[in-house]
N, C-alpha and C positions, 0 to 999 in steps of 0.2 A: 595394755599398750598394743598388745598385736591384734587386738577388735577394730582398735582406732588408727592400725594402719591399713586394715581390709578394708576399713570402712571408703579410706581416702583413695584406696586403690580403685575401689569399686566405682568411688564417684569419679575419677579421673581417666578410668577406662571409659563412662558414659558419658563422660562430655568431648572425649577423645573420639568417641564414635561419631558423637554429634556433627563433631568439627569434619569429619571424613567424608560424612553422608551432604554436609553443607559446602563441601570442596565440590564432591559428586555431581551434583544438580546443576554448581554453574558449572565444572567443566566439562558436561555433556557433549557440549559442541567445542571442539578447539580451532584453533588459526593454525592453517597451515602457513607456514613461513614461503613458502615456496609461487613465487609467482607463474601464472600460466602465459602471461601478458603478448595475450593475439592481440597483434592489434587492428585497430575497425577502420571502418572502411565505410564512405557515408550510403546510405539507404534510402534517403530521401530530403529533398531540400522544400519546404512545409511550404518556401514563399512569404510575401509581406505581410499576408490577412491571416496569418494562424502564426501570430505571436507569441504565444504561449498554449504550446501542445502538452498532454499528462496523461489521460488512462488510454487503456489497449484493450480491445477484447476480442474472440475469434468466436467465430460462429458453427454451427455445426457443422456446416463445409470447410471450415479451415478460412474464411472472408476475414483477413484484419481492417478493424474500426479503431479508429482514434479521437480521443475528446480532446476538444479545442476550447479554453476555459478563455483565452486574452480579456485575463481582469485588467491590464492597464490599458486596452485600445479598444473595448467592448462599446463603445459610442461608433468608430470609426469602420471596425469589422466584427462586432455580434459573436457570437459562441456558435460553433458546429459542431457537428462529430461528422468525421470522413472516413470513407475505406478509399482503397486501393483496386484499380483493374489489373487487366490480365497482363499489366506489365510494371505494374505494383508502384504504378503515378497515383500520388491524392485525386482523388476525387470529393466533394461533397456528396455525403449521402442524407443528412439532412440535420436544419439548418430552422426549422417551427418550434423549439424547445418553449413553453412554456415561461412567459417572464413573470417573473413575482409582482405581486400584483401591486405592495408599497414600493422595493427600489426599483421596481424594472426592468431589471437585472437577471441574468439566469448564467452558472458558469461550472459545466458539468466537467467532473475531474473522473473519479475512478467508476469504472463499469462494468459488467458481465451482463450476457445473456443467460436467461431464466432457464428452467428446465420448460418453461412453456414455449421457449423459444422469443421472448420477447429479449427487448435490452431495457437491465436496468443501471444508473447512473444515478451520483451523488453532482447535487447543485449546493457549491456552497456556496453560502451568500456573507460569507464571512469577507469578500473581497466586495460587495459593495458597502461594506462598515456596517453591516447589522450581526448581533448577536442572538443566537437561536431560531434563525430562520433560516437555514439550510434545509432541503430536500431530496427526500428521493422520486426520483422521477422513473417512470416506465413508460419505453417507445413501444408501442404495440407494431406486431413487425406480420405481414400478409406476402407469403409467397415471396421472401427476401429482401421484401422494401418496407421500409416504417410509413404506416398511416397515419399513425396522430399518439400526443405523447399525454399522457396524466401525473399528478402527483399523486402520490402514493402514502406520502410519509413525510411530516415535517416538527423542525423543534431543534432538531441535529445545530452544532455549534459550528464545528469547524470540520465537516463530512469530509472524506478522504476514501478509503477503499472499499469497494463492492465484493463481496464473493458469495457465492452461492455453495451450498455442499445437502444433496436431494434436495429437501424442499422446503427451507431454510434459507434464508441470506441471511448475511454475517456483514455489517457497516463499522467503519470504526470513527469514532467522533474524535478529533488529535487536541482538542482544548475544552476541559470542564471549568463551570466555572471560580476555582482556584488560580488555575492558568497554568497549574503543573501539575494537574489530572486528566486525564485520557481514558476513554472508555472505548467498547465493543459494545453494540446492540444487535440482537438477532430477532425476528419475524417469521411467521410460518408463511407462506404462499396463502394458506387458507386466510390468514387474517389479512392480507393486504389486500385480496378481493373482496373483505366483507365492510371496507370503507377506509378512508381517508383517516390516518392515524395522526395526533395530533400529540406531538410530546410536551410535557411539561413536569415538572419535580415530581410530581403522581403518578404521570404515567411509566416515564424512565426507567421507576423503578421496577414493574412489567417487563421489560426488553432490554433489562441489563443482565448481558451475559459478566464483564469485567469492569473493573477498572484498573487504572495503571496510574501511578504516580512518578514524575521523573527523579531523578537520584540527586540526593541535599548535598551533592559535589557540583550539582551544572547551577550554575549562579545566573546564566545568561537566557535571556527569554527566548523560547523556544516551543516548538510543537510538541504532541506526543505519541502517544500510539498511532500508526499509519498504517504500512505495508501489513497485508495477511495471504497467509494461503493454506490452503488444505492438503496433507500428501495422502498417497491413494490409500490407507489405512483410516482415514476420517479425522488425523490430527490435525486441529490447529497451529500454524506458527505467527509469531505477532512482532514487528518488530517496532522499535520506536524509535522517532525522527531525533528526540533531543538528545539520547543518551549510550543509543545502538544496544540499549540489552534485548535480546530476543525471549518471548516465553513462548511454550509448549502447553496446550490444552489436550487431553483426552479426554472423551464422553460415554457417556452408557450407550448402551443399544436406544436407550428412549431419547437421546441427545440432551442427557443435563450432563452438567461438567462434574466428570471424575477425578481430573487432576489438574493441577495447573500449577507450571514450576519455570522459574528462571533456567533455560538451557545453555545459554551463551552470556557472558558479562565480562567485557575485555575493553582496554585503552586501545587495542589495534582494530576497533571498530565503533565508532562512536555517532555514527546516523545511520538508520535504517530510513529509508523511504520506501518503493514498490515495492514488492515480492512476486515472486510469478512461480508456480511447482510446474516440472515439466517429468510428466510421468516417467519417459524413456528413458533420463538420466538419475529418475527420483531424486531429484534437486530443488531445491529456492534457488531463483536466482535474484539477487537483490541489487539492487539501484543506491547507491552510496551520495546523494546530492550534495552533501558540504564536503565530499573529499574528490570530486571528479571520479569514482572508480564503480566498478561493477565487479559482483561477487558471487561465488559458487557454493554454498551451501550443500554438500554433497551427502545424503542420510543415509546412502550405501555406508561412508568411514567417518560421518558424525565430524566433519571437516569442511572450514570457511576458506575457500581462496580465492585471491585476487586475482581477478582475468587480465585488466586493466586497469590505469591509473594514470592521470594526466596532468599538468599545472593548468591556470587558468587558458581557454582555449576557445576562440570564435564557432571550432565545430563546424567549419565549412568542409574538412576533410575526414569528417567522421569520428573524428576526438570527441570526448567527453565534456559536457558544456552544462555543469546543474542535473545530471543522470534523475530522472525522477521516477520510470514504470519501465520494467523488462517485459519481456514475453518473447518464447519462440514459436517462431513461425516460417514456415517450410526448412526446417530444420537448420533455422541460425537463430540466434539470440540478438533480438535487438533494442535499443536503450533509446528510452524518450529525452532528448535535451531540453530541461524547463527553460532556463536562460532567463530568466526576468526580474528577477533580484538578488541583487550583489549577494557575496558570501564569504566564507573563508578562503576560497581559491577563484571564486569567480568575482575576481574584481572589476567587470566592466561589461555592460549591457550591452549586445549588439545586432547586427541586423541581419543575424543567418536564424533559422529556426528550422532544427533537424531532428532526421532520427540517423542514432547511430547502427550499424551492422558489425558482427563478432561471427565468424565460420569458426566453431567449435570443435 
């Protein structure tokens, strides 16, 4: 009798652990209760022709660029990407993206510049109704103007964020073909210049870093994995649009994945869209699009908090309007307003098209 209650202790302590270690992992990141809630102050009014604004990227001087996707007015004003003068008014900076050669169509979303100094950008063509023909694209950039742009890479579903981390990019594709599978694909720099990557069930399986599956609680059609970023350690974070759980990658010296583990899984966070790491606060800052708000991820105390938070909102005053990509730049935090289809709190399309500003 007392073998057969070590026995039960023994197993009761191990699944006891279990249970500890599986609290552990999601509650690595917690929610801070405590709102910081600056509020914004508008940064830029986009204008008629850049209907639908989304990625950000800075250059080695500090030059923000912005992609300009307007999949619903792309017949009337076409797709750009634009920086900002020295008074940090839109400018086009160019405006030749390459159109797909069956819809026509080209509608670049998330971006960064190469360590070659180029800019590379997801075309997803999942806004002109085609499935797997999404691209990556790279603007070759000469003495801080773009020459002329290439594809790089195509097959991508529903392409969403760019990041580079050495010499490696990191793509996340937010719909496989389940429609509640999401994946990450990675590339060396070597192999993008040694030709035109062509993905397909064969290849994919090459350039898959992950995949993610949404949680069998979200019933409602939705994207997936999106926003990523890298903190200065060479971690991954990944978060995803339909279900807001965030994971954590770490890698060898040789960059194959070490770990990879749920950090964050919470009802007080249930969309993740951009990410942006900002070394000086060693932060995500993350873009909340179905709840109006923007978020702080702080990895100094492993702590999410709400900067701001808004009901639905025109965005003419710098409120929150569809928050889709962060990034700081000259040391404020500023939030892209998608604005183009309805949602949980944006109940109503309209005719401002902004970026938000947050003095941190």
């Amino acid at each position: 009798m007392k073998s057969i209650f070590k026995n039960v202790m023994a197993i009761t302590m191990i699944v006891c652990s279990l249970n500890v270690f599986s609290q552990e992992v999601k509650q690595e990141i917690v929610w801070n209760e405590a709102s910081r809630s600056i509020k914004p102050t508008l940064f830029a009014d986009l204008g008629e022709t850049c209907t639908t604004p989304d990625g950000m990227a800075l250059d080695k001087k500090g030059n923000l660029y912005l992609s300009v996707l307007n999949p619903t007015s792309f017949e009337k004003n076409g797709a750009k990407i634009l920086t900002f003068d020295k008074d940090d008014k839109p400018v086009i900076w160019f405006d030749q993206l390459p159109l797909h050669p069956i819809t026509k169509r080209v509608h670049p979303m998330g971006m960064e510049f190469g360590p070659d100094g180029n800019l590379y950008l997801m075309d997803n063509q999942f806004f002109a109704d085609k499935e797997n023909f999404s691209r990556l694209i790279r603007i070759i950039v000469v003495n801080g103007k773009p020459k002329n742009a290439e594809v790089l890479a195509e097959g991508f579903n529903f392409g969403e964020a760019v990041r580079w981390y050495k010499n490696r990019v990191y793509i996340t594709d937010a719909l496989g073909e389940s429609k509640r599978e999401s994946s990450i694909y990675t590339f060396s720099l070597e192999e993008l210049n040694a030709g035109k990557i062509n993905l397909d069930k064969e290849t994919k399986e090459k350039y898959l870093l992950s995949m993610f599956t949404l949680k069998p609680e979200m019933k409602r059609n939705s994207i997936g994995i999106d926003g990523i970023a890298f903190d200065s350690k060479g971690n991954l974070y990944a978060g995803n649009f339909g279900d807001g759980v965030i994971t954590k990658f770490e890698f060898t010296k040789e960059g194959k994945v070490k770990s990879k583990k749920v950090v964050f899984d919470s009802d007080k966070l249930k969309c993740c869209d951009g990410f942006f790491y900002d070394k000086e606060r060693n932060s995500i800052f993350i873009a909340n699009y179905d709840n109006n708000s923007v978020h702080q991820l702080d990895l100094n105390t492993n702590t999410i908090t709400t900067i701001w938070e808004n009901d639905n909102n025109d965005g003419a005053d710098g409120q929150l309007d569809n928050p889709c990509e962060t990034i700081i730049y000259k040391g404020k935090l500023l939030v892209v307003n998608y604005d183009t289809f309805k949602g949980p709190k944006n109940t109503e399309i309209d005719n401002f098209h902004t970026i938000s500003c947050f003095k941190l």
